[in-house]
N, C-alpha and C positions, 0 to 999 in steps of 0.2 A: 464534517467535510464540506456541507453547499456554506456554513459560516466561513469558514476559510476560503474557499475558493471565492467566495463574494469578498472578503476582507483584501485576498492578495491578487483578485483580478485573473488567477489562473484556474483555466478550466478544468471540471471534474478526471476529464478525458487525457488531460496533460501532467497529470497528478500521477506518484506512484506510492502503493502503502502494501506495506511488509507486514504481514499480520500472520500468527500461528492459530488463528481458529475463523478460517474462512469459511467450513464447515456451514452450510444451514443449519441456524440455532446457535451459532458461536458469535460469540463478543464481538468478530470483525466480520464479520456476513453481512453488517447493514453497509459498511463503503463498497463493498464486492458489488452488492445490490441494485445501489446507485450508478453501477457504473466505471466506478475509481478501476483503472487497472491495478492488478494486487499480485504479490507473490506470497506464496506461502510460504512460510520457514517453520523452524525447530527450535525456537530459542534464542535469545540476543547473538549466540557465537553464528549460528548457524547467516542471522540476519547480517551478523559485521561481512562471514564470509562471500554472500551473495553481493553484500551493495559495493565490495571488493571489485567482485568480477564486473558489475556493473560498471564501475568508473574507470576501469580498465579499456573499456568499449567508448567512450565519451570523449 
C-alpha cells in the first residue's frame, strides 16, 4: 500500500481497502495497520455489494 500510494501520489488516509480478514493476524491487518481506512466484507459478493452502496453516496 505505502508502494502504491507513493506510485499514485495518493495518501494512505485517502485510500479505501475492502478486505475479509482484518482480523489481527489476518492477511489484511497489515493495511488496517498502516492506517489505510478499511471495511470488512464477506466475500467478493458481499464487497460488489458494499462498494454498491458506496458509489451510491458519491
Amino acid at each position: 500500500m505505502r508502494q502504491l500510494a507513493a506510485h499514485t501520489g495518493i495518501a494512505l488516509t485517502d485510500m479505501l481497502f475492502y478486505g475479509d480478514r482484518l482480523d489481527e493476524g489476518g492477511n489484511d491487518y497489515p493495511v488496517l495497520a498502516i492506517g489505510v481506512p478499511s471495511v470488512a466484507v464477506d466475500g467478493w459478493e458481499d464487497t460488489a455489494d458494499k462498494l454498491e452502496v458506496l458509489l451510491r453516496t458519491l
